[in-house]
KOLVO-104300 format. One line per field, with one value per atom (N, C-alpha, C, O, CB): residue in three letters; residue number from 1; y, x, z; chain. Coordinates in steps of 0.2 Angstrom, whole numbers. Glycine has a CB too. Example, Ala and Ser with C-alpha at 12.3 -4.5 7.8 and 13.67 -1.06 7.14 Angstrom:
BEGIN
code <- c(ala; ala; ala; ala; ala; ser; ser; ser; ser; ser) .
pos <- c(1; 1; 1; 1; 1; 2; 2; 2; 2; 2) .
yy <- c(-28; -22; -16; -17; -22; -11; -5; 0; 6; -3) .
xx <- c(66; 62; 66; 71; 57; 64; 68; 64; 67; 70) .
zz <- c(39; 39; 39; 42; 45; 35; 36; 39; 40; 29) .
unit <- c(A; A; A; A; A; A; A; A; A; A) .
END
This chain:
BEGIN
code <- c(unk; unk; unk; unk; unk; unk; unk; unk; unk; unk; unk; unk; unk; unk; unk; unk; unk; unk; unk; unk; unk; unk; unk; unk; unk; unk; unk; unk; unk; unk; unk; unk; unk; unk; unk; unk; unk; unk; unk; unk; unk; unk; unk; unk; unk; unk; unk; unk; unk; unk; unk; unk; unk; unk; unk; unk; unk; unk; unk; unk; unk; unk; unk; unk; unk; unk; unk; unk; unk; unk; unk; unk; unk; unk; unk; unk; unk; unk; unk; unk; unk; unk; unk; unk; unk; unk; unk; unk; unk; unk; unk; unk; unk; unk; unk; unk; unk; unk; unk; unk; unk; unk; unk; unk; unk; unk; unk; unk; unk; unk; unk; unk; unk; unk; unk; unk; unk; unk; unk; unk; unk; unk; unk; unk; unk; unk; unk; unk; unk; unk; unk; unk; unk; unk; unk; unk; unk; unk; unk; unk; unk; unk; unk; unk; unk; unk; unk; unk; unk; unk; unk; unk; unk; unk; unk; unk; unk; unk; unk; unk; unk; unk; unk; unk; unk; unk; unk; unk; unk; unk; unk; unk; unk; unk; unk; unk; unk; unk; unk; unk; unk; unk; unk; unk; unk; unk; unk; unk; unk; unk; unk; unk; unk; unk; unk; unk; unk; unk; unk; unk; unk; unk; unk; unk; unk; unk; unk; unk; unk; unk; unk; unk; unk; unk; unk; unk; unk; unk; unk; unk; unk; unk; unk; unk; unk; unk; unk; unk; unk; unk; unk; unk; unk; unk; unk; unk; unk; unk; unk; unk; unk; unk; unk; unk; unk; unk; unk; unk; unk; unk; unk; unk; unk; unk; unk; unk; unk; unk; unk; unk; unk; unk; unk; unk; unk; unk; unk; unk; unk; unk; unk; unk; unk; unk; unk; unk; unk; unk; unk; unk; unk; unk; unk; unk; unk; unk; unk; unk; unk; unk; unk; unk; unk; unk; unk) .
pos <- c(1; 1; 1; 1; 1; 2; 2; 2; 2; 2; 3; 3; 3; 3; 3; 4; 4; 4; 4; 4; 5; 5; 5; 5; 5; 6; 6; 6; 6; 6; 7; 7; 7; 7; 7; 8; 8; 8; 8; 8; 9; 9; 9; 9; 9; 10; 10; 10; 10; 10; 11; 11; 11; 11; 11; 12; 12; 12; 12; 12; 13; 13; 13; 13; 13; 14; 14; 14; 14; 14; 15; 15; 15; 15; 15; 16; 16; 16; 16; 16; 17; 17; 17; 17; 17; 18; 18; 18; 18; 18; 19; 19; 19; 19; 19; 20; 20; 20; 20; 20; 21; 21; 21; 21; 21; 22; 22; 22; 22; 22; 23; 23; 23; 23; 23; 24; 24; 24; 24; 24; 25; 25; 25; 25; 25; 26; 26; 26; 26; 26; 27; 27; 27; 27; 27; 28; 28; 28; 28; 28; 29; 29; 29; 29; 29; 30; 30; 30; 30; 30; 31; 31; 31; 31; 31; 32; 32; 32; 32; 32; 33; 33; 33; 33; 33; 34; 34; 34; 34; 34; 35; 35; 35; 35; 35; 36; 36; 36; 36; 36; 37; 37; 37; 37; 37; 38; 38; 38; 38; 38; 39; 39; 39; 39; 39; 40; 40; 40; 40; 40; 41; 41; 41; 41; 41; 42; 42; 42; 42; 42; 43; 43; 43; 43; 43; 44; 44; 44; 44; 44; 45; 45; 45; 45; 45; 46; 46; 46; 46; 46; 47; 47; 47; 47; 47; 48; 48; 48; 48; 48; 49; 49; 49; 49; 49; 50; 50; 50; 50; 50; 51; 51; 51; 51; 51; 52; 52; 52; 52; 52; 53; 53; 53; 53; 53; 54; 54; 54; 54; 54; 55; 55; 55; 55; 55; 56; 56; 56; 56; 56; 57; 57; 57; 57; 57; 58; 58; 58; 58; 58; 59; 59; 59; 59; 59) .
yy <- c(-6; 0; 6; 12; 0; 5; 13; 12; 17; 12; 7; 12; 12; 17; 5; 9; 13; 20; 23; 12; 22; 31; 35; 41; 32; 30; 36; 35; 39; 33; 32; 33; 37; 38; 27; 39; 42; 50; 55; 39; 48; 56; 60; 66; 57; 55; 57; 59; 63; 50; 56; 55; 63; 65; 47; 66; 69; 76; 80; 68; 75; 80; 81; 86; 77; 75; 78; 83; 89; 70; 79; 83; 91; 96; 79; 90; 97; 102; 108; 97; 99; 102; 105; 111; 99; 100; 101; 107; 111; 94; 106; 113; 118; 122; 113; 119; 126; 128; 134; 122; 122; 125; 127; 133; 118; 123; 125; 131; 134; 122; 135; 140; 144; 148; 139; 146; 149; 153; 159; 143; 145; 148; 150; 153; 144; 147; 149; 146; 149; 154; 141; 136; 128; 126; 137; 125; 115; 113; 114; 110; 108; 104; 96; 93; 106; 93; 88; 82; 84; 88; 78; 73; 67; 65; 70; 64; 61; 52; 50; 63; 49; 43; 40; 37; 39; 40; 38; 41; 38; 41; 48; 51; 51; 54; 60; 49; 49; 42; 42; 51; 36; 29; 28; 25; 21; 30; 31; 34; 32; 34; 43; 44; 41; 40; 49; 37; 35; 29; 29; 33; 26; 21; 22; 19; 20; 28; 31; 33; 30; 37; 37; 38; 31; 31; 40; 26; 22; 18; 15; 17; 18; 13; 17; 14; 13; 25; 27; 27; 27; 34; 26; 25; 18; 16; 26; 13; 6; 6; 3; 1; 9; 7; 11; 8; 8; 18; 20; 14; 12; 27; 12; 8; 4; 2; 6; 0; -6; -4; -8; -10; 2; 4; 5; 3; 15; 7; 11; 3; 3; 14; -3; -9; -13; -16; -13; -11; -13; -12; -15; -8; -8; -2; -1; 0; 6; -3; -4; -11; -12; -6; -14; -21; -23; -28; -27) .
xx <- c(4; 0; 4; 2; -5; 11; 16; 17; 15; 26; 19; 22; 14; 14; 30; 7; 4; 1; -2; 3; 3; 3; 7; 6; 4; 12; 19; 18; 21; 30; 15; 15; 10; 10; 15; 5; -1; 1; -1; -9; 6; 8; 12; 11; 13; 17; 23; 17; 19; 30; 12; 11; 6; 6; 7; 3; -1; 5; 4; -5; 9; 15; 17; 19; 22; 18; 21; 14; 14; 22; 10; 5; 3; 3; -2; 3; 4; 10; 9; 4; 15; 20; 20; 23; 24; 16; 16; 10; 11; 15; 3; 1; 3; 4; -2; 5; 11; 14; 14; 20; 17; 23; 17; 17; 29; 12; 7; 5; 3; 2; 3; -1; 4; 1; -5; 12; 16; 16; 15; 21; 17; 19; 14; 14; 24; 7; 0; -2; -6; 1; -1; -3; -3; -2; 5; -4; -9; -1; 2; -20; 2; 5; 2; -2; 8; 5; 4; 8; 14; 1; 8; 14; 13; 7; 16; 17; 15; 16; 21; 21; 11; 13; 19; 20; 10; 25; 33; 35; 38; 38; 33; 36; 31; 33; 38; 24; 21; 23; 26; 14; 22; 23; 30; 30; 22; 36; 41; 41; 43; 45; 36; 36; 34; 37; 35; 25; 23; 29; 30; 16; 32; 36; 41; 41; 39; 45; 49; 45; 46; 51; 40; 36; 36; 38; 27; 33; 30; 36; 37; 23; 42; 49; 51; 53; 58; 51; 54; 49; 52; 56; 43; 41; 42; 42; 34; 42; 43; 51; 51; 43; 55; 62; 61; 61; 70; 59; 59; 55; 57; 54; 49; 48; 49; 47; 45; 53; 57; 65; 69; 55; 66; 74; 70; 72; 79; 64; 59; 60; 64; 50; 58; 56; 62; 63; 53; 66; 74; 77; 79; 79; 77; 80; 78; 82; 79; 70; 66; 70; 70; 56; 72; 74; 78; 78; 74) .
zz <- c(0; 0; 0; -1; 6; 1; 5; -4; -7; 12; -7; -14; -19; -23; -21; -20; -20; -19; -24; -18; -13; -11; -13; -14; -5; -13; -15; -23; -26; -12; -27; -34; -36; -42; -37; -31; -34; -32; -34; -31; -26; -24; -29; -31; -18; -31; -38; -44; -48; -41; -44; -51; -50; -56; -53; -45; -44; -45; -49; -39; -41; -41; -48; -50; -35; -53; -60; -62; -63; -67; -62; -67; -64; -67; -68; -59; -57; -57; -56; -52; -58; -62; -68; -70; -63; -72; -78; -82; -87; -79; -76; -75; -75; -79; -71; -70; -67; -76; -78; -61; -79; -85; -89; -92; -90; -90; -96; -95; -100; -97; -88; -86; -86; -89; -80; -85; -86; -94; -96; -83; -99; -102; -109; -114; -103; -104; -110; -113; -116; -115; -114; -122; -118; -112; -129; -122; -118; -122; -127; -124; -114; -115; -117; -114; -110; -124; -125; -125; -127; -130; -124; -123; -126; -126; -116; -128; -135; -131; -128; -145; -132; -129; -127; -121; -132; -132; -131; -125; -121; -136; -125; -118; -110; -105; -120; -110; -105; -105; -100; -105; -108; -102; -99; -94; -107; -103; -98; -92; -87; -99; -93; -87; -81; -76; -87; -81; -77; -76; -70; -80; -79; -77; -70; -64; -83; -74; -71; -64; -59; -75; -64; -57; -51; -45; -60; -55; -50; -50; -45; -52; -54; -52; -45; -40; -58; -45; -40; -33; -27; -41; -34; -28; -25; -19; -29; -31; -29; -24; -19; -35; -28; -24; -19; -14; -27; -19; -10; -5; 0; -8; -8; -3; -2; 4; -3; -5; -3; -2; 0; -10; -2; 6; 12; 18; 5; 12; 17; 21; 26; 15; 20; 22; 25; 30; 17; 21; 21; 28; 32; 15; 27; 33; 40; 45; 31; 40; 47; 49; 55; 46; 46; 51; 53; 56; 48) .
unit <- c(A; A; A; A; A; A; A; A; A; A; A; A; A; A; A; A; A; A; A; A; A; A; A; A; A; A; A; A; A; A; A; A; A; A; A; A; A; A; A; A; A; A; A; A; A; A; A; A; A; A; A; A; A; A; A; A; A; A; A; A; A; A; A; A; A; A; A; A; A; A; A; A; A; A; A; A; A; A; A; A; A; A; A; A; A; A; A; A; A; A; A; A; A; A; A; A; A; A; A; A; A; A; A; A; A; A; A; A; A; A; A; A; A; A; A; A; A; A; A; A; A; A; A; A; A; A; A; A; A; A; A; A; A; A; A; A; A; A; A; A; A; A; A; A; A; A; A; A; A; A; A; A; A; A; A; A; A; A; A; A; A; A; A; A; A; A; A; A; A; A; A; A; A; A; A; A; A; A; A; A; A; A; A; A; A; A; A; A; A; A; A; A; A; A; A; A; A; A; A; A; A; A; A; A; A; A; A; A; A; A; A; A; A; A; A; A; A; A; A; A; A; A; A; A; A; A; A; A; A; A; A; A; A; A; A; A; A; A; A; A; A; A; A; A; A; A; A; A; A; A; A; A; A; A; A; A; A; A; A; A; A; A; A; A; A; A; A; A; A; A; A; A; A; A; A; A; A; A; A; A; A; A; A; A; A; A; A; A; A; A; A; A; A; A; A) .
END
């Protein structure tokens, strides 16, 4: 459930980044499938390995 959370936190945190840039710069950001399934990837690998040092490390 911990990397669950932490993937919907990163994943909320990108897109809201990504708001921010679009609202910055004025115009709709699009991302073309090649570059969004990496990122989601990227997002949830990094939640997964924190959670699994997080587990590591309690013991």
């Amino acid at each position: 459930m911990k990397t669950f959370g932490r993937g919907m936190l990163y994943s909320i945190i990108v897109v809201v980044i990504l708001l921010a840039i679009s609202f910055v710069i004025g115009k709709t950001i699009t991302l073309p499938w090649f570059v969004f399934i990496p990122l989601v990837v990227l997002v949830w690998g990094i939640a997964f390995y924190q959670s699994n040092n997080e587990d590591h490390s309690s013991r």
